[in-house]
N, CA, C and O atoms as a DFTB+ gen file, in Angstrom:
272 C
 N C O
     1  1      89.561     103.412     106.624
     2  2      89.171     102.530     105.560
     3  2      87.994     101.679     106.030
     4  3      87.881     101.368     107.216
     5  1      86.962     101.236     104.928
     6  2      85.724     100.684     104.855
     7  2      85.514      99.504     104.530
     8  3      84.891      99.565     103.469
     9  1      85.665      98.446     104.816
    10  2      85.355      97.274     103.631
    11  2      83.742      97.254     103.656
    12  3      82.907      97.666     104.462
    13  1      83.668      96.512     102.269
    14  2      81.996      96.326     101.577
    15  2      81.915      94.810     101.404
    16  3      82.411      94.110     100.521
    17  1      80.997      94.395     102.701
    18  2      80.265      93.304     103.104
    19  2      78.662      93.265     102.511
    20  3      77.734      94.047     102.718
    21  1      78.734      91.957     101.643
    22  2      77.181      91.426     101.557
    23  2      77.187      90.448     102.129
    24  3      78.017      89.570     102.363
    25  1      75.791      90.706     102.451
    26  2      75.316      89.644     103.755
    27  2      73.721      89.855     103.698
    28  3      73.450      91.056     103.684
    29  1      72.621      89.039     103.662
    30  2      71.200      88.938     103.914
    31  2      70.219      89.948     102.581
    32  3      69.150      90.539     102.740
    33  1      71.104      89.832     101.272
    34  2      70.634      90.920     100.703
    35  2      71.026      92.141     100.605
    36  3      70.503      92.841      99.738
    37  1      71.662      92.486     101.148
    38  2      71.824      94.231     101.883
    39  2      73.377      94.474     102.077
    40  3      74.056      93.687     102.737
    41  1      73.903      95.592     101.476
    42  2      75.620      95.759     101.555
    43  2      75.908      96.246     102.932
    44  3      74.979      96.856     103.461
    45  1      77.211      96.074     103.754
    46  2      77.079      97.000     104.903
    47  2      78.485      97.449     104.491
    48  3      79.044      97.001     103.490
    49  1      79.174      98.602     105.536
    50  2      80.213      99.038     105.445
    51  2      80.658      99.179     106.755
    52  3      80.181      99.889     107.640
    53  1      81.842      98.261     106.803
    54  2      82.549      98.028     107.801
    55  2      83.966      98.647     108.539
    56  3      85.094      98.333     108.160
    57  1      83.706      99.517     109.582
    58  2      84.873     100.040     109.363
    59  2      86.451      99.842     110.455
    60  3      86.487     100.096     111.659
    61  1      87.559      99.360     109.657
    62  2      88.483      99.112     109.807
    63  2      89.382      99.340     111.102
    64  3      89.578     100.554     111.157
    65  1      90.029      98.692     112.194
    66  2      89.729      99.268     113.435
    67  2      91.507      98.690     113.573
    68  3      91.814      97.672     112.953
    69  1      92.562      99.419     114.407
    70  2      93.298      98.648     114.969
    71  2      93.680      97.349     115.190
    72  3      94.536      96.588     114.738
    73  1      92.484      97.291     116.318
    74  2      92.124      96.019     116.944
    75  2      91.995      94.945     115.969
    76  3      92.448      93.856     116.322
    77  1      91.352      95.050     114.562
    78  2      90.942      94.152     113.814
    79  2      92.591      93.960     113.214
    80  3      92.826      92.916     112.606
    81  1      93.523      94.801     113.364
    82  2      94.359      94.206     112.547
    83  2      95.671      93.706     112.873
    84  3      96.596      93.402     112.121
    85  1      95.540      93.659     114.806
    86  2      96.351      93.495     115.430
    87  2      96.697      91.686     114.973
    88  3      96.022      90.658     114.925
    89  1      98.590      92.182     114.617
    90  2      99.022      90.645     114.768
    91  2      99.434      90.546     113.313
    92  3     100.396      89.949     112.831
    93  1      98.875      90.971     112.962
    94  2      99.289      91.741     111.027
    95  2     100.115      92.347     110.946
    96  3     100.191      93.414     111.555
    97  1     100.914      91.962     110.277
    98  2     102.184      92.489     109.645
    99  2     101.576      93.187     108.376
   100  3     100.947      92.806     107.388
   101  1     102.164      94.671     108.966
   102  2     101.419      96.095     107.606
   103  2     103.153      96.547     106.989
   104  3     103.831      97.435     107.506
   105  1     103.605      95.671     105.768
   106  2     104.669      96.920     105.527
   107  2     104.839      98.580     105.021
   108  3     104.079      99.264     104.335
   109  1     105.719      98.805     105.446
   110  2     106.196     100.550     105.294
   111  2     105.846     100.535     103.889
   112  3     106.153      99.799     102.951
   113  1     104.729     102.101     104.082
   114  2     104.761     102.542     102.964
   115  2     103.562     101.910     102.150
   116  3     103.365     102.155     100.960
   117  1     102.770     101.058     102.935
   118  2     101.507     100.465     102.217
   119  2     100.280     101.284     102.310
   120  3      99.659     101.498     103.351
   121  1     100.002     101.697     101.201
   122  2      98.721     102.783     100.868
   123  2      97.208     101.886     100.951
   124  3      97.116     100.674     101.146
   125  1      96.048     102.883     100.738
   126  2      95.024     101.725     101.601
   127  2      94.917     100.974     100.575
   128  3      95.022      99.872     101.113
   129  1      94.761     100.738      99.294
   130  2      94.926      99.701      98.188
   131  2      95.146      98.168      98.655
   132  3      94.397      97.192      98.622
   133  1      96.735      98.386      99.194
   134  2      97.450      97.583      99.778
   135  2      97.145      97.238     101.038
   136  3      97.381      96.092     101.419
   137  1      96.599      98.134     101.838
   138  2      95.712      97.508     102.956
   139  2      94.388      96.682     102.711
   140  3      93.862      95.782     103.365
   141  1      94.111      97.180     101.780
   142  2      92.551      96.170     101.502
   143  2      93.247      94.499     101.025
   144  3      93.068      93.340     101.400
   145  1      93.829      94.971     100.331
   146  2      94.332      93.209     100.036
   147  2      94.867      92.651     101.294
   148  3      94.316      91.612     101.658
   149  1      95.598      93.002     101.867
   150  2      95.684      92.670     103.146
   151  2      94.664      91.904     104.404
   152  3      94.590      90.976     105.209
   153  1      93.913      93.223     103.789
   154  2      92.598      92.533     104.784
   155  2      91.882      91.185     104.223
   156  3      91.567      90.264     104.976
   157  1      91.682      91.169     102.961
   158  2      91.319      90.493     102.526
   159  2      91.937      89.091     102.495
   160  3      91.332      88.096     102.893
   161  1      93.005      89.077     102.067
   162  2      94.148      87.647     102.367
   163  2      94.062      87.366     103.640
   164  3      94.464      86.221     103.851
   165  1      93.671      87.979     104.696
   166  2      94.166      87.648     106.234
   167  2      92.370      87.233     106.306
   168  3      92.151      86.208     106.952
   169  1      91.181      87.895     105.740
   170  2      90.026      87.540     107.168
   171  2      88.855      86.324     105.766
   172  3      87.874      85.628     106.030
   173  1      89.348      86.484     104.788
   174  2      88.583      85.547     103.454
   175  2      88.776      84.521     102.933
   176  3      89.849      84.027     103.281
   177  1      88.093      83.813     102.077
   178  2      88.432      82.714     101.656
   179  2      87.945      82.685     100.470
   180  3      86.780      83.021     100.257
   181  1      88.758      82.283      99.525
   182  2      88.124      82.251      98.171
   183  2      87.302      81.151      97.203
   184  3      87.853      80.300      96.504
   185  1      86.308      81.298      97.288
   186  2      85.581      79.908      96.638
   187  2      85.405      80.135      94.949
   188  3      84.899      81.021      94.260
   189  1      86.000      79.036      94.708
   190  2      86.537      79.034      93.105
   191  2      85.533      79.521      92.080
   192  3      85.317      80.453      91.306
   193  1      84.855      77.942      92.666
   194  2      83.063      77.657      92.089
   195  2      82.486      78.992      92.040
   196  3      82.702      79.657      91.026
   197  1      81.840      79.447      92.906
   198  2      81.659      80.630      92.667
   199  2      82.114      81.855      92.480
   200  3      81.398      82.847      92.618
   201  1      83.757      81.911      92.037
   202  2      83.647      83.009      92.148
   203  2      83.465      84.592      92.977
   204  3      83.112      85.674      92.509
   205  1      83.788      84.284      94.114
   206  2      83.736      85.370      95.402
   207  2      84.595      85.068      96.303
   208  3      85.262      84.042      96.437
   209  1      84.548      86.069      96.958
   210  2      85.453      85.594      98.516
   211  2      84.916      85.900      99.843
   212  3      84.793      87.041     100.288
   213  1      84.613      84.854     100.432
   214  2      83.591      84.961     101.616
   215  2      84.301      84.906     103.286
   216  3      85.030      83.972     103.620
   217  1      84.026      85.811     104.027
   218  2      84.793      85.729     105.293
   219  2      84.510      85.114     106.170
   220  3      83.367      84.873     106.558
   221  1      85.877      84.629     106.789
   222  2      85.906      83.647     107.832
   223  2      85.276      83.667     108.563
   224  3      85.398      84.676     109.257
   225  1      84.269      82.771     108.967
   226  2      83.972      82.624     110.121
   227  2      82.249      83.227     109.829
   228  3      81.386      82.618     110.462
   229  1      81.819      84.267     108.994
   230  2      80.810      84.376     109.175
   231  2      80.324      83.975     107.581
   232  3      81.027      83.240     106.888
   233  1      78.805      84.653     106.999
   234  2      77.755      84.431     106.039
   235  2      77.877      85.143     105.380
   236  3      77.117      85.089     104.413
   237  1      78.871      86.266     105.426
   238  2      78.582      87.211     104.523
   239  2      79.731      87.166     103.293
   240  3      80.287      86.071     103.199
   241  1      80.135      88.117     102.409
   242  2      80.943      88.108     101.584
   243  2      81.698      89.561     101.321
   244  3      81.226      90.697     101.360
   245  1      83.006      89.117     101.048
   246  2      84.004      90.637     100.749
   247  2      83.522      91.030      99.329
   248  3      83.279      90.050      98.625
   249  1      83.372      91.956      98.882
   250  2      82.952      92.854      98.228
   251  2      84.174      93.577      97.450
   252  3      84.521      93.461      96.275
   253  1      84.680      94.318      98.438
   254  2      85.844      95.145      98.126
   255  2      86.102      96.576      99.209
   256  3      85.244      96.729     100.079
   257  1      87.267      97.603      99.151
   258  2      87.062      98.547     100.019
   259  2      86.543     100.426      99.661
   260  3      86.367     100.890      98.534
   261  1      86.423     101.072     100.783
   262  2      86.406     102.446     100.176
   263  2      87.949     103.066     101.133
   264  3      88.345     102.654     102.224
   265  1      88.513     104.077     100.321
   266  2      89.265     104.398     101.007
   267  2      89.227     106.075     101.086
   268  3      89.631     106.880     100.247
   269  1      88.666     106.291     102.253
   270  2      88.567     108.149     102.429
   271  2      89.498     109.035     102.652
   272  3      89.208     110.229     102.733
């Protein structure tokens, strides 16, 4: 799985690693749907005002995911 980051103009695609999700609780039986929200509740923040949800810690913004 991919998440879709804007950041500087330009979309990137980010891809989903173990490591990134170590410490996360994934329940049985969660399809990537349910992993993207996941990701999203755990690394974003949602700003009302505008309307988006922008991730912790950096400039860019969640988008949404691809799932292959």
């Amino acid at each position: 799985m991919e998440i879709i980051l804007f950041e500087n103009n330009l979309y990137h695609l980010i891809q989903i690693t173990k490591d990134m999700l170590e410490g996360i609780i994934i329940p049985k039986g969660s399809d990537c749907f349910d992993l993207c929200d996941i990701v999203r509740e755990n690394f974003t923040i949602y700003n009302d005002s505008k309307n988006h949800y922008k991730m912790i810690g950096h400039d860019s913004y969640f988008i949404g995911c691809i799932c292959r």
